[in-house]
Each structure stands twice: as structure tokens, then as C-alpha cells.
VEXDORO-708582 format. One record per residue: residue number from 1; residue in one letter; x, y, z of N, C-alpha, C, CB in turn. Coordinates in steps of 0.02 Angstrom, whole numbers. Atoms other than C-alpha are relative to their C-alpha. Glycine has a CB too. Layout:
N
<drenba seq="NUM" type="a" n_u="X" n_v="Y" n_w="Z" ca_u="X" ca_v="Y" ca_w="Z" c_u="X" c_v="Y" c_w="Z" cb_u="X" cb_v="Y" cb_w="Z"/>
...
END
This chain:
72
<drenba seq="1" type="x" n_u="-44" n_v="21" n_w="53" ca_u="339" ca_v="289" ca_w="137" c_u="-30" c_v="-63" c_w="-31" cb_u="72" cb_v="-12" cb_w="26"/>
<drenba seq="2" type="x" n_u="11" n_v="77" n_w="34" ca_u="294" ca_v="162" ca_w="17" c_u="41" c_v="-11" c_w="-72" cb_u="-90" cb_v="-12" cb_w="-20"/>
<drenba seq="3" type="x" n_u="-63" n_v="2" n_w="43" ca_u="416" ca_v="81" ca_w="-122" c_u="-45" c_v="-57" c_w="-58" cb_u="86" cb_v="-36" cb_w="50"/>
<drenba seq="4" type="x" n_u="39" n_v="84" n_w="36" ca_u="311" ca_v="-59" ca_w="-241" c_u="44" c_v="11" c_w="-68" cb_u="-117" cb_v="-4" cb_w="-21"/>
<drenba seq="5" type="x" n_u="-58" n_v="28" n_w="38" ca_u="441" ca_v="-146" ca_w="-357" c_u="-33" c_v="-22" c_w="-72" cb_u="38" cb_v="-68" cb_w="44"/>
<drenba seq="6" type="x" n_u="19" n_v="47" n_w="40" ca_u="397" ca_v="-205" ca_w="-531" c_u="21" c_v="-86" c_w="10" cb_u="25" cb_v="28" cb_w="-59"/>
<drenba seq="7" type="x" n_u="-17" n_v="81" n_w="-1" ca_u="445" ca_v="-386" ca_w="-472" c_u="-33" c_v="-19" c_w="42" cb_u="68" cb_v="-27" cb_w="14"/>
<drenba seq="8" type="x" n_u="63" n_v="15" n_w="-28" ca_u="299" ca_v="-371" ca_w="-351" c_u="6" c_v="-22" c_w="68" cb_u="-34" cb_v="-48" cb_w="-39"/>
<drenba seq="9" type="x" n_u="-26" n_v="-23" n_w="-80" ca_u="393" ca_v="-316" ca_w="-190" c_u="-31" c_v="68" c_w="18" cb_u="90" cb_v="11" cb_w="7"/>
<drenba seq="10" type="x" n_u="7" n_v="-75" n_w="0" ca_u="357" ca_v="-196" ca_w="-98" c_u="33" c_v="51" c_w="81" cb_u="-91" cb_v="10" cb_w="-10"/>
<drenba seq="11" type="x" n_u="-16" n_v="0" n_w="-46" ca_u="423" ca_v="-100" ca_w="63" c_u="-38" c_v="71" c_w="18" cb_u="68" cb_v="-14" cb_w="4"/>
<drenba seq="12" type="x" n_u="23" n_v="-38" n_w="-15" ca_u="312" ca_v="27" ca_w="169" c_u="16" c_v="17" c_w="80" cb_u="-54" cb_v="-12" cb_w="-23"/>
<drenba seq="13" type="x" n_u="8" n_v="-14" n_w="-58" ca_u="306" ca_v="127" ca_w="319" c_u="-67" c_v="16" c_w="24" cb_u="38" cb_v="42" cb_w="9"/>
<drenba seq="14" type="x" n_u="47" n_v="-22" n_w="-11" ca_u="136" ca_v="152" ca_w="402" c_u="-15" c_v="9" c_w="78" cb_u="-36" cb_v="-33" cb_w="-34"/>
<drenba seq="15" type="x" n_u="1" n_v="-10" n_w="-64" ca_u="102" ca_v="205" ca_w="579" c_u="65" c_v="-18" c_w="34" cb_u="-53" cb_v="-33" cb_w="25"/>
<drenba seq="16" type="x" n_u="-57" n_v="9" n_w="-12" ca_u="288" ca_v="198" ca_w="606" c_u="30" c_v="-71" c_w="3" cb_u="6" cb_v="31" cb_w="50"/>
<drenba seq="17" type="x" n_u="-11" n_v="55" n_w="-4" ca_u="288" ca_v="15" ca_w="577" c_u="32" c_v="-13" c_w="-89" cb_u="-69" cb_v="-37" cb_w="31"/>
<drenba seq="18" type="x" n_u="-19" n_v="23" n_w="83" ca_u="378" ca_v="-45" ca_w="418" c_u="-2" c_v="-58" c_w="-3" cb_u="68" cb_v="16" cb_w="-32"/>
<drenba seq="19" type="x" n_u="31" n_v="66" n_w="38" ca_u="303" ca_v="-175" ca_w="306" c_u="56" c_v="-26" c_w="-26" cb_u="-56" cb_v="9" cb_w="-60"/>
<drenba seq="20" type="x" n_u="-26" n_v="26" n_w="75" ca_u="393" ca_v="-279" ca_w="173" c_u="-49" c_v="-68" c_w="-15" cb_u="95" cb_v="-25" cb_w="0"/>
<drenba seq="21" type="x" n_u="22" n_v="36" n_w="34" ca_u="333" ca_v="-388" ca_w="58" c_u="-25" c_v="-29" c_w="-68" cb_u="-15" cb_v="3" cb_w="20"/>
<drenba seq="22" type="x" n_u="20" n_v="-5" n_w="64" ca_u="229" ca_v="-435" ca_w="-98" c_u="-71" c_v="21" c_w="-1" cb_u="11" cb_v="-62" cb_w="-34"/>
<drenba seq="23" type="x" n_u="61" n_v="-52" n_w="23" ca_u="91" ca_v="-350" ca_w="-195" c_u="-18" c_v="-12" c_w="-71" cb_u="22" cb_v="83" cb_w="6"/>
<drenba seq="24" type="x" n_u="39" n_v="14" n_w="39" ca_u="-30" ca_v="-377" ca_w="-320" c_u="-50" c_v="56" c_w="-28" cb_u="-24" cb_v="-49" cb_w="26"/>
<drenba seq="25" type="x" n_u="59" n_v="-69" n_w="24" ca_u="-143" ca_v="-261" ca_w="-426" c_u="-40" c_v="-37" c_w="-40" cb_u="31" cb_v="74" cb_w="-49"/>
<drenba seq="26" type="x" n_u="53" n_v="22" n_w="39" ca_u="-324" ca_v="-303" ca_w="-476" c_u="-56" c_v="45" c_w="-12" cb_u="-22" cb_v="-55" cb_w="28"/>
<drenba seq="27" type="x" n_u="34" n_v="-42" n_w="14" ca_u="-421" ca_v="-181" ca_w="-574" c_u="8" c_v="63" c_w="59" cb_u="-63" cb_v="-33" cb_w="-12"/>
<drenba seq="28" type="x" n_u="-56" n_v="-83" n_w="-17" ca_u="-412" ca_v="4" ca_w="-443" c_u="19" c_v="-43" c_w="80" cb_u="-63" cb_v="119" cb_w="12"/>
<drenba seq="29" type="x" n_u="-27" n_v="29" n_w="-65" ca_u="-351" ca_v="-117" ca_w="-290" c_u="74" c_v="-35" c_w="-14" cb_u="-55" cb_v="-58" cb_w="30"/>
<drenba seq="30" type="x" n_u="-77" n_v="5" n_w="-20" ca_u="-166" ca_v="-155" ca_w="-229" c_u="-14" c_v="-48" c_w="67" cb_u="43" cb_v="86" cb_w="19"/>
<drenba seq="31" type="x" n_u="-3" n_v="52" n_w="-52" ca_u="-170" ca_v="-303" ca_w="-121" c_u="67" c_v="10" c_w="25" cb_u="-12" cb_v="-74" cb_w="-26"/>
<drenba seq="32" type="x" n_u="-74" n_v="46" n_w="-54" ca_u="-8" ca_v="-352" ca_w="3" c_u="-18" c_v="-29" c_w="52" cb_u="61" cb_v="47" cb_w="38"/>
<drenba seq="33" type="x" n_u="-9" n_v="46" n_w="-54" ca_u="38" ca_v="-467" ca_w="106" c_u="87" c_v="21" c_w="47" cb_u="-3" cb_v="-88" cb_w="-43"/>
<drenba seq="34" type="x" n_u="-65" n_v="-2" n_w="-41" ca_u="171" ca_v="-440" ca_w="255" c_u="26" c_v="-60" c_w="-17" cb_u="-5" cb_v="8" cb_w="78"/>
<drenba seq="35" type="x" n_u="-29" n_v="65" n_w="6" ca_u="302" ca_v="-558" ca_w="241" c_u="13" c_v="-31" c_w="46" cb_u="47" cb_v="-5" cb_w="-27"/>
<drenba seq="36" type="x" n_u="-26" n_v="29" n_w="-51" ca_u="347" ca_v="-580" ca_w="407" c_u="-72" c_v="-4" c_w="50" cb_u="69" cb_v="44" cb_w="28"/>
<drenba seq="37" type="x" n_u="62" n_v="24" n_w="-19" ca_u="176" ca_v="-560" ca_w="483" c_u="-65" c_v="-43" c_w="-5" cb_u="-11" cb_v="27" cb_w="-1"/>
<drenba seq="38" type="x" n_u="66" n_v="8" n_w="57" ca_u="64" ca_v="-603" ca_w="341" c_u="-65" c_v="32" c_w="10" cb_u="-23" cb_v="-72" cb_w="-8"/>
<drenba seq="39" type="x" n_u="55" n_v="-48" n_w="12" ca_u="-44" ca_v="-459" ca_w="381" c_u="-21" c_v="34" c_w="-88" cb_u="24" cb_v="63" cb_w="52"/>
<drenba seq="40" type="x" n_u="35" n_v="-47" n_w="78" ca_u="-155" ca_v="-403" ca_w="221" c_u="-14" c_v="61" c_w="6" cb_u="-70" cb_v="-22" cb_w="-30"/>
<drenba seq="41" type="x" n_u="4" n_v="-76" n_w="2" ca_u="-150" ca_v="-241" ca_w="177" c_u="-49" c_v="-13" c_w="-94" cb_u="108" cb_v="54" cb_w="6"/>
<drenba seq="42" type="x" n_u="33" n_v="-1" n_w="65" ca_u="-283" ca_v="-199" ca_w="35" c_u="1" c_v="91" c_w="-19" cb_u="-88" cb_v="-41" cb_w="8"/>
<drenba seq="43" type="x" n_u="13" n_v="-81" n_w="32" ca_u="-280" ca_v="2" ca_w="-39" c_u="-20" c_v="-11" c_w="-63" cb_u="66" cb_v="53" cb_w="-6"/>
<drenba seq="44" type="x" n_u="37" n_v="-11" n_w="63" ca_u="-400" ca_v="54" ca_w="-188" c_u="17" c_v="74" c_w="5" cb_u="-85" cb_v="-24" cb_w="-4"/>
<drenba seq="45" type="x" n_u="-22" n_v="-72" n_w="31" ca_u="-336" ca_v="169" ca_w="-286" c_u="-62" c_v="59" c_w="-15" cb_u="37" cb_v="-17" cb_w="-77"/>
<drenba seq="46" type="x" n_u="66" n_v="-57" n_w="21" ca_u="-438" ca_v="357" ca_w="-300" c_u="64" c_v="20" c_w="-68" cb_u="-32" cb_v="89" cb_w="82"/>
<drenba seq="47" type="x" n_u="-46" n_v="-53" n_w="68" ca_u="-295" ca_v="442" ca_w="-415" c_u="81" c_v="-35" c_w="8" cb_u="6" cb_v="118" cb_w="25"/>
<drenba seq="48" type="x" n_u="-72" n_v="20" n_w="-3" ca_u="-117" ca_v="383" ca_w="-487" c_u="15" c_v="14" c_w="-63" cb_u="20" cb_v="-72" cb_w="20"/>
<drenba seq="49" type="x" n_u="-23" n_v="-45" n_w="77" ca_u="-29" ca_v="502" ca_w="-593" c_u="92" c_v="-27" c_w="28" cb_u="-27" cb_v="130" cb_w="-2"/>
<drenba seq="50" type="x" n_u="-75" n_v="23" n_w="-9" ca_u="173" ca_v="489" ca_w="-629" c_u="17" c_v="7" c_w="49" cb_u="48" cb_v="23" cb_w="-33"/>
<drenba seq="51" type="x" n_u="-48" n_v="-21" n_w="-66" ca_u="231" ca_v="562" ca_w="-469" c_u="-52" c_v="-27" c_w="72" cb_u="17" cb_v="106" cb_w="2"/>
<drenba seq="52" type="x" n_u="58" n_v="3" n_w="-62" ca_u="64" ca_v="543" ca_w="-353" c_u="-23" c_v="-63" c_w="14" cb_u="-65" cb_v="41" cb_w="-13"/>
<drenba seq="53" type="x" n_u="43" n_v="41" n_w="-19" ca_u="-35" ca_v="418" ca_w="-287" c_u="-32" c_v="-2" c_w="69" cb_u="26" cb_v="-50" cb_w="-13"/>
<drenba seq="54" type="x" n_u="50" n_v="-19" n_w="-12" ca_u="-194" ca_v="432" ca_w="-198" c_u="-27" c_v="-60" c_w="29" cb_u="-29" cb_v="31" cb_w="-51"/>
<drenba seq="55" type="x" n_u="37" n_v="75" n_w="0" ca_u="-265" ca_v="276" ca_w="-103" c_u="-46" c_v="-5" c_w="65" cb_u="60" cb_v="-69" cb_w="2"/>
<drenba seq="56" type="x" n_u="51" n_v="-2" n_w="-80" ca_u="-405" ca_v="229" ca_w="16" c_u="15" c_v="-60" c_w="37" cb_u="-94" cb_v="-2" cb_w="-9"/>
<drenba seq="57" type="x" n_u="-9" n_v="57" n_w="-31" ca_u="-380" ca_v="110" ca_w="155" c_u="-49" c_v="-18" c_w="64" cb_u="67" cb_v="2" cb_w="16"/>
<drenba seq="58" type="x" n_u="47" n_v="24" n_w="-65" ca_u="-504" ca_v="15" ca_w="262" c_u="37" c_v="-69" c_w="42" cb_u="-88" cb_v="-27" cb_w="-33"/>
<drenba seq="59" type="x" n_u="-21" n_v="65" n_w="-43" ca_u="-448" ca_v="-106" ca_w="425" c_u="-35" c_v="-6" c_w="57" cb_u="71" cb_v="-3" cb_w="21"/>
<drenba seq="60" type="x" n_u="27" n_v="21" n_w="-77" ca_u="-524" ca_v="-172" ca_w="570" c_u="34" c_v="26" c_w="54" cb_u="4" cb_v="-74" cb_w="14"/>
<drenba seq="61" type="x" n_u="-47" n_v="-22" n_w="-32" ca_u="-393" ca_v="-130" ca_w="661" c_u="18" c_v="103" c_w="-4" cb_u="57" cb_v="-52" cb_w="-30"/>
<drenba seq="62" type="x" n_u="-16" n_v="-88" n_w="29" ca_u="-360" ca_v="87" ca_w="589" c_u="-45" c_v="19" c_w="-6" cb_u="34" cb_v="23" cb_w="-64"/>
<drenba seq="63" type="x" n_u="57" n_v="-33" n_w="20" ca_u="-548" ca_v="96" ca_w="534" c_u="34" c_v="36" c_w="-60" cb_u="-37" cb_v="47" cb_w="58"/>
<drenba seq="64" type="x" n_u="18" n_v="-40" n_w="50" ca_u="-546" ca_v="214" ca_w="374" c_u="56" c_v="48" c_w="-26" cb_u="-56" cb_v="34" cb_w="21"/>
<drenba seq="65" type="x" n_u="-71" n_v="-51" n_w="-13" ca_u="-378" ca_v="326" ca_w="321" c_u="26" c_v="7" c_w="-84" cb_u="77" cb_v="-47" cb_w="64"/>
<drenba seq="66" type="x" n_u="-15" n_v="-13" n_w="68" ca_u="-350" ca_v="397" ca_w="156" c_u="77" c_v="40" c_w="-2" cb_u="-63" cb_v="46" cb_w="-32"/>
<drenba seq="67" type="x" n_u="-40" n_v="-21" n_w="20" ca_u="-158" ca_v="401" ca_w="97" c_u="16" c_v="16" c_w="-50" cb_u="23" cb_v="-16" cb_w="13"/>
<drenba seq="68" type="x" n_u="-25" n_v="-18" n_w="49" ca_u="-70" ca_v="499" ca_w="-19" c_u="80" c_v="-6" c_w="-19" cb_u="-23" cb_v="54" cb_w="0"/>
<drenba seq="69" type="x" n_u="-74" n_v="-11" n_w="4" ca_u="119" ca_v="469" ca_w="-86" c_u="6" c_v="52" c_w="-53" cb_u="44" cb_v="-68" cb_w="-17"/>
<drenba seq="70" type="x" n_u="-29" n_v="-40" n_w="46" ca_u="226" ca_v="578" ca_w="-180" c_u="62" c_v="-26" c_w="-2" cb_u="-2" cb_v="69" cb_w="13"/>
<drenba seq="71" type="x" n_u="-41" n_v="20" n_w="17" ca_u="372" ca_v="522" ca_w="-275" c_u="67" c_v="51" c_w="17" cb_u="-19" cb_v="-16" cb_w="-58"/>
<drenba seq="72" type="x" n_u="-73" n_v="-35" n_w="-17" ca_u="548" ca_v="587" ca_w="-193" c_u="54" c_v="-12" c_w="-37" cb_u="25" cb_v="-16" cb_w="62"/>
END
């Protein structure tokens, strides 16, 4: 699950852990920051159409993991 706010919130689920926080977009990358951790989360966008989005994610921690949302 992921939720990113035009006011530059955002709230996710990832490995059954749920994020919140804020988020930033610079050229095809989506920065966040946890709020309560302050773990960085970085995803570069491959594809983002109205309903989809398509993103790659690298961590030290996960190694390599390409997610996809779909709008519910």
C-alpha cells in the first residue's frame, strides 16, 4: 500500500511494516523520509500512468525489489 498526498505526506506499507511521512519528487525519483524512524526510502520511477505506478527500489538492507501500485 502506498498513499502520497499532494501536501507531501505520505503513508506506506512495505514488508508488513507501515511507514508515514514526507516525500519529495526530483526528476524520475521519489525520496521519503520516515517520520518516526527517519529511515530514507528513495524509489525511481520506471512507469506512472493515472491508475499505475511502477517503481524500482534499492537498500542495503532489501537489496533490489521492483514495486508496482495500482489505484483502489
Amino acid at each position: 500500500m502506498l498513499k502520497l498526498t499532494q501536501d507531501g505526506k505520505f503513508e506506506m506499507i512495505m514488508f508488513g511494516i507501515k511507514h508515514t511521512g514526507t516525500w519529495t519528487k526530483s526528476g524520475q525519483w521519489i525520496y521519503m523520509t520516515d517520520g518516526t524512524s527517519k529511515m530514507k526510502i528513495s524509489y525511481k520511477v520506471i512507469t506512472s500512468e493515472a491508475a499505475k505506478l511502477k517503481v524500482d527500489h534499492f537498500s542495503d538492507e532489501d537489496g533490489h525489489s521492483i514495486f508496482e501500485y495500482e489505484a483502489k
